[in-house]
C-alpha positions, 0 to 999 in steps of 0.5 A, spaced: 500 500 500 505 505 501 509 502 495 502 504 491 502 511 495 509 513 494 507 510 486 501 514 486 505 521 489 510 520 483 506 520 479 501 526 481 508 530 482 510 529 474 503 530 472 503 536 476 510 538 473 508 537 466 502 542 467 506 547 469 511 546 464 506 547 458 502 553 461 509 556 462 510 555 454 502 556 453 503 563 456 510 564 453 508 563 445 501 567 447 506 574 447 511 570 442 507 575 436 507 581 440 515 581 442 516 580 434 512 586 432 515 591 438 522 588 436 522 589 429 519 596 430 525 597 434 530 595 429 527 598 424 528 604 427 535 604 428 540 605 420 545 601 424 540 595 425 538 596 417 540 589 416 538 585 423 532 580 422 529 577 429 524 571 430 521 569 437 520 563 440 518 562 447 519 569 449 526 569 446 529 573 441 534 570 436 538 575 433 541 575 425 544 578 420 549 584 420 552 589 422 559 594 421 561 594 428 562 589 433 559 595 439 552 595 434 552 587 436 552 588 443 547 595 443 542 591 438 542 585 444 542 590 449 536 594 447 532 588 445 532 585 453 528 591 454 522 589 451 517 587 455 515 580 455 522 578 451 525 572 456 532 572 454 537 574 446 540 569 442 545 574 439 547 571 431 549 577 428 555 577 425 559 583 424 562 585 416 564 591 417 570 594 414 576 588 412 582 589 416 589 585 417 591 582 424 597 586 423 593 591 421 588 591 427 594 589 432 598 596 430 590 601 430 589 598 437 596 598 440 596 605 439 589 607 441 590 603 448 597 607 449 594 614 449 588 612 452 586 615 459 591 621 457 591 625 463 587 621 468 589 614 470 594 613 464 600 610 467 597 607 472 593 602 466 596 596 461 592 594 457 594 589 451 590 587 444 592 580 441 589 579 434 587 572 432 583 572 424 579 578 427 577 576 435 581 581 439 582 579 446 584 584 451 590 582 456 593 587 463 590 591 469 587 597 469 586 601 476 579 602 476 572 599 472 573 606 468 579 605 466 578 598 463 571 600 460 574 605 456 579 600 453 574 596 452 569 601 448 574 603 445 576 596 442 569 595 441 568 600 436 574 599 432 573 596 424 574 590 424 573 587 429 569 581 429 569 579 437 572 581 443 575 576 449 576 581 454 580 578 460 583 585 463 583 585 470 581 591 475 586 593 480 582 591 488 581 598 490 586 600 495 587 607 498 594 602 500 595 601 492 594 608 491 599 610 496 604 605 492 601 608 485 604 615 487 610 614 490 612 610 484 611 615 480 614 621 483 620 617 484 620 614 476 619 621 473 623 626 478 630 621 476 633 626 471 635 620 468 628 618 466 624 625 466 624 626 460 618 620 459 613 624 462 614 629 456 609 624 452 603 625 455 602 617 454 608 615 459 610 609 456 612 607 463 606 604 466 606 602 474 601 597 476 599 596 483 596 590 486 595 589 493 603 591 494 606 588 488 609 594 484 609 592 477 612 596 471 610 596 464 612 600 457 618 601 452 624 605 454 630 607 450 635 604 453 638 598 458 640 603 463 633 606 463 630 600 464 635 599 470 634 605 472 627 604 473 627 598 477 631 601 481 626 607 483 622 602 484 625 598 488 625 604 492 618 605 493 616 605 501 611 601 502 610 595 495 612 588 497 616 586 491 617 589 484 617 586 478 620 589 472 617 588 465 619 594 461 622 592 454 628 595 450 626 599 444 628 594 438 630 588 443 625 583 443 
């Protein structure tokens, strides 16, 4: 009897499962009509999204076509969540804009990266941009979340991008860091040896703190200014260790 029971209350629990699945499903396709009418309307209203079909099933919205920049992919699938009733985005769109080398794109996006931020956190940012048949995948530390989104919008809105890996970091906020960030900065650009890098408003000396590891990034001129950094740095009360990635110009 209790096995009949136990049977019994399987049973009714499927039963009753099965029910509220199709009703979901029931309630989804009653609006799927309605959400493909608004989203094409708000496709339709937009040039850059000229070329976006949508189609609807169970309340999701399928994306496809094209367009010319990688940041009109992510806008169209962000407008399209807003839209009442919609469960969720299937983003298939591809982008086809402007044909752009590897090399080509490396070089655009290197410099881009180097002068971004000028005059905020610039030299506390090192972003690097590595290009593989169009997906850019975006590498380094910045010091806020704003440093990191600009790099990002900036690679976003870039032709030729096809897709974007983004794995910077964001630097933990710490007003110890911060303390590091500026001593190190002092030290580095007050050296009469190294002064003359804080005339490129992009200083290719970038200092990286991360919970007291001082790490220095960029392109000098010479070994010695490479030496002499490290040393400034290593002099910087208060950092736990320091790491010295700066390059040569012309060495690899």
């Amino acid at each position: 009897m209790k096995a009949f029971l136990r049977s019994f209350g399987w049973f009714v629990g499927i039963g009753v499962l099965s029910v509220g699945m199709v009703a979901q499903s029931t309630s989804a396709n009653r609006y799927d009509s309605a959400i493909q009418a608004k989203v094409s309307q708000q496709l339709a209203g937009k040039k850059e999204f000229r070329s976006v079909q949508a189609t609807v099933e169970d309340g999701i919205v399928t994306l496809r076509g094209n367009v010319d920049l990688y940041q009109q992919k992510l806008d169209a699938a962000k407008k399209i969540r807003k839209t009442a009733n919609a469960q969720g985005v299937r983003n298939l769109i591809a982008v086809d804009g402007k044909s752009v080398s590897d090399a080509e794109l490396t070089a655009q996006l290197d410099r881009k990266l180097y002068y971004d931020r000028m005059g905020y956190d610039n030299a506390f940012n090192f972003v690097t941009a590595s290009v593989e048949d169009g997906v850019v995948t975006l590498n380094g530390e910045t010091r806020t979340d704003v440093d990191r989104d600009s790099a990002l919008w900036l690679v976003n809105n870039t032709p030729g991008v096809k897709d974007v890996v983004n794995e910077a970091k964001v630097a933990p906020a710490s007003f110890f860091d911060d303390d590091i960030r500026l001593r190190a900065l002092r030290a580095i650009y007050r050296d009469p040896v190294l002064s003359r890098y804080a005339i490129d408003p992009a200083k290719p000396i970038r200092i990286v703190v991360d919970n007291g590891k001082l790490s220095l990034y960029g392109v000098v001129g010479s070994s010695m200014d490479r030496q002499v950094a490290g040393t400034r740095a290593s002099q910087v009360f208060g950092a736990f260790s320091v790491q010295n990635n700066l390059e040569v110009a012309g060495k690899s």
